[in-house]
N, C-alpha and C positions, 0 to 999 in steps of 0.2 A: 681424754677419750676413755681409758679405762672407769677412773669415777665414772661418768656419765654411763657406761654400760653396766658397771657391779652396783652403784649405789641408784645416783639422781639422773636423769630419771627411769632407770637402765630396773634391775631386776630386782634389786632390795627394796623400790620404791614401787615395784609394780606386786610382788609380793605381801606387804604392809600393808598398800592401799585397798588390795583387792579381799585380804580380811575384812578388814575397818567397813569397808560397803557390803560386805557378806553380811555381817551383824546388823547395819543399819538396814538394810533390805528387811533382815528377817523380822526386827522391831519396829517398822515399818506396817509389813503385812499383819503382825498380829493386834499392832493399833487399830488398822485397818477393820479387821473380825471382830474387836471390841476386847480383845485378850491382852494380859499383860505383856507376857513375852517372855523371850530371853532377854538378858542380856547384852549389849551389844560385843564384850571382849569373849559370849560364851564361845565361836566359833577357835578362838586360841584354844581354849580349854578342849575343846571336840578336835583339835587335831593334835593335840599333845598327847591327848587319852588315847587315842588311834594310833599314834607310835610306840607307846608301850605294850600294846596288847601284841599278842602272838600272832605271828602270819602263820597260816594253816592254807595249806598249798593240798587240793584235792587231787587224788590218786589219779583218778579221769585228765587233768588240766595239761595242755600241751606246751609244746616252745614259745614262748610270746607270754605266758600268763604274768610273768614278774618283771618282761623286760620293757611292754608298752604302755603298760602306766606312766613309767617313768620318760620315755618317750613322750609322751602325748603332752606331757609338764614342761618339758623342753621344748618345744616345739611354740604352746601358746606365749611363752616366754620369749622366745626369737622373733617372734611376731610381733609381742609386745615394743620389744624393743627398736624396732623399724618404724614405727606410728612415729612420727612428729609430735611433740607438745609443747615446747615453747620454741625448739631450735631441733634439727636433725641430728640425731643421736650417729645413726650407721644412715649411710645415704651411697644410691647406685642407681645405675639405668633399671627400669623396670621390677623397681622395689616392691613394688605394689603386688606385682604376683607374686612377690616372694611371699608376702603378708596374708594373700590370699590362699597362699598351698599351703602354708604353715598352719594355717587357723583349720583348713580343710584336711588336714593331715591326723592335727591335733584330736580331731573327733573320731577321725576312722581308726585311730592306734587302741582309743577305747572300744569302739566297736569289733577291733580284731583282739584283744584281751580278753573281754565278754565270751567270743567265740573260743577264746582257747580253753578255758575256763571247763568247757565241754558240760557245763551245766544246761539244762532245756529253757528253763527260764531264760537266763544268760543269752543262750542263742538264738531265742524269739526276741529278746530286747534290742539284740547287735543285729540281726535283719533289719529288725522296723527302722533301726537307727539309719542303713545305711540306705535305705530306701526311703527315709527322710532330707538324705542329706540328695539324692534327684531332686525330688521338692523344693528344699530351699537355696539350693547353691548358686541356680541359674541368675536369679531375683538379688539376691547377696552381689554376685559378683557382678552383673547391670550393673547396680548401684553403685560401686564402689567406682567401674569407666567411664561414668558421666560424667564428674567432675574432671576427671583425670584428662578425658577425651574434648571436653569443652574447651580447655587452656592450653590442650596441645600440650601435653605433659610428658617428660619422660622418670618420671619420678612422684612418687606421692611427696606433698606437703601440705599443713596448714591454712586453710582460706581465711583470708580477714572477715569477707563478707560470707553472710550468713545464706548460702547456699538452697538450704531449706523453702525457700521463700520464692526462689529462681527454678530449682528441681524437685518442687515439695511431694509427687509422686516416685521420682527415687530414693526422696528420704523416708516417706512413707513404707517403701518397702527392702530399705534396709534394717530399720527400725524391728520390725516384721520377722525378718531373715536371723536380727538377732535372737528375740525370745526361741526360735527354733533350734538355733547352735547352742545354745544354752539350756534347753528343754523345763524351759518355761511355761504355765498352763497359758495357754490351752494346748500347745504341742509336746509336752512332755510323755509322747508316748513312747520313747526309747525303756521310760525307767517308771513305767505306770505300775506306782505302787498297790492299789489293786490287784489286778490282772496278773503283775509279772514277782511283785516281792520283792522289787527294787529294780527287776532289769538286766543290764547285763554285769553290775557290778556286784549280781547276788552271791557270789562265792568268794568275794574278797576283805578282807579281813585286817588289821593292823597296819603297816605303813604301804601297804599296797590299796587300800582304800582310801590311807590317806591322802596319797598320793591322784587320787580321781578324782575325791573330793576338792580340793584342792587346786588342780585344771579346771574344774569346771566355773571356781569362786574365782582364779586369775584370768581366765577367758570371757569369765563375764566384763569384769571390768577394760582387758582389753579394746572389747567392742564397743564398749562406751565409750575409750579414747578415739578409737574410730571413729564414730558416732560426732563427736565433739570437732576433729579432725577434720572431717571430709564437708558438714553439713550448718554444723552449728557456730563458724565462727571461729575456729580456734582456742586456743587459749593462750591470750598473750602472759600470765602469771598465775601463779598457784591458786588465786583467791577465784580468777574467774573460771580455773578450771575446776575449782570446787562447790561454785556454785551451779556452771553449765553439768556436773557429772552426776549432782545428786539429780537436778531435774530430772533428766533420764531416769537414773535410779527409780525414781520416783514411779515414771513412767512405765518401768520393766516391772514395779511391783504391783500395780494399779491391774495390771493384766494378769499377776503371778495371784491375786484377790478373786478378782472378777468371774472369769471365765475357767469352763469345763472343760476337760478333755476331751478335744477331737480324735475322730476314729481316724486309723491312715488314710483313709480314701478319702474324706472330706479333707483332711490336710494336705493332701497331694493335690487336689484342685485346687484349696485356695490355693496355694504357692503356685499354680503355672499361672493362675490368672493375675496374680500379682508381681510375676514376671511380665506377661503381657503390658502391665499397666504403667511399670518401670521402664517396659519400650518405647515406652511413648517419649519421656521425655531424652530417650536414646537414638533415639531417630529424631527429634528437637537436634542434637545436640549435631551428626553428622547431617 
């Protein structure tokens, strides 16, 4: 039990992995542009360099500025760890909410950092954030009780058959739900470089950056395992869950190429309507 929680497929392995997809994402998208790219090991090198640099903690910045980063990294990590992927790692009644408030937790700890931060920027990026996460949570968490709700579940786990296929509108709008936890384009307006100068991560610097950075590269892949998890089949062994994880992948960066940033009010429609649309196969289901 302990292996399985510190190493496979517990924190070391959800750490590791969610580099290794950060890099191929990013060389990925720049094939995509027609650019060479990074590297795929460059995202070790970008968080190595970000622990040697100095943390510089602004005069302004309140209680929370150092401590929810680190928070927010724990959190997608506890979450990670609860997702099934070949056998149940931690298993309990009603796991799934736990997965659900952790990942939902994970995001607000960065958007209360941002706030503490008492930068303007910062604090316009940590509103949009959290009046993103209205938007997308409703649609996120549907998705996630259909299955659960269909089998009479009291516990998340693995489906052999491929879900997708049976609730293709809830996996539709999981899918969805994810590029928004992730602030992926087109909803990347928490951190619209543009507009804000990064967001609400603008005043954070050396291993307190690296540490955001970092949630954000192991919660992507999180909800991939999700993703994988709840819609696509499972993964009965490494191989097919490295070939179902990059699809996605693939799928997260296609949209991370493609499409512009939506204003909040256009993104606060689409997401109830694709809650809406997610009800349907939620009302299928009871």
């Amino acid at each position: 039990m302990l292996f399985e929680i510190l190493v496979y497929p517990g924190i070391l392995f959800l750490l590791i992995a969610s580099i290794i997809y950060s890099g191929i994402m990013r060389k990925l998208a720049a094939r995509m542009q027609n650019r060479i790219g990074p590297p795929i090991y460059q995202v070790v090198y970008d968080l190595i360099k970000l622990t040697g640099k100095e943390n510089i903690r602004p005069k302004q910045a309140k209680t929370g500025f150092t401590l929810f980063p680190a928070i927010a990294l724990a959190s997608v990590l506890i979450a990670g760890i609860l997702i099934p992927i070949h056998t149940k790692t931690i298993s309990f009644t009603g796991d799934y909410i736990a997965i659900i408030y952790f990942l939902l937790f994970s995001s607000t700890a960065l958007f209360i950092a941002g706030y503490a931060s008492s930068n303007n920027l910062a604090i316009v990026g940590s509103i949009r954030g959290i009046v993103m996460v209205f938007a997308y949570e409703l649609p996120f968490i549907i998705s996630i009780l259909v299955p659960i709700l269909a089998f009479n579940l009291y516990s998340i786990q693995s489906f052999d058959t491929w879900l997708i296929t049976r609730y293709p509108l809830a996996a539709l709008s999981l899918f969805i739900s994810i590029l928004a936890k992730v602030e992926i384009p087109p909803f990347h307006i928490p951190n619209a470089h543009q507009e804000l100068v990064g967001g609400y991560s603008v005043e954070f610097t050396g291993k307190r950056l690296a540490l955001i950075e970092l949630t954000t590269i192991v919660k992507t892949f999180v909800l991939i395992l999700l993703m994988i998890t709840l819609y696509l089949g499972g993964a009965q062994n490494i191989f097919i869950l490295l070939i179902k994880s990059l699809a996605v992948l693939f799928a997260l960066t296609v949209s991370r190429v493609l499409f512009a940033r939506l204003r909040i009010e256009q993104a606060l429609r689409f997401y109830w309507i694709f809650a809406l649309i997610a009800a349907i196969d939620l009302i299928r289901v009871l």
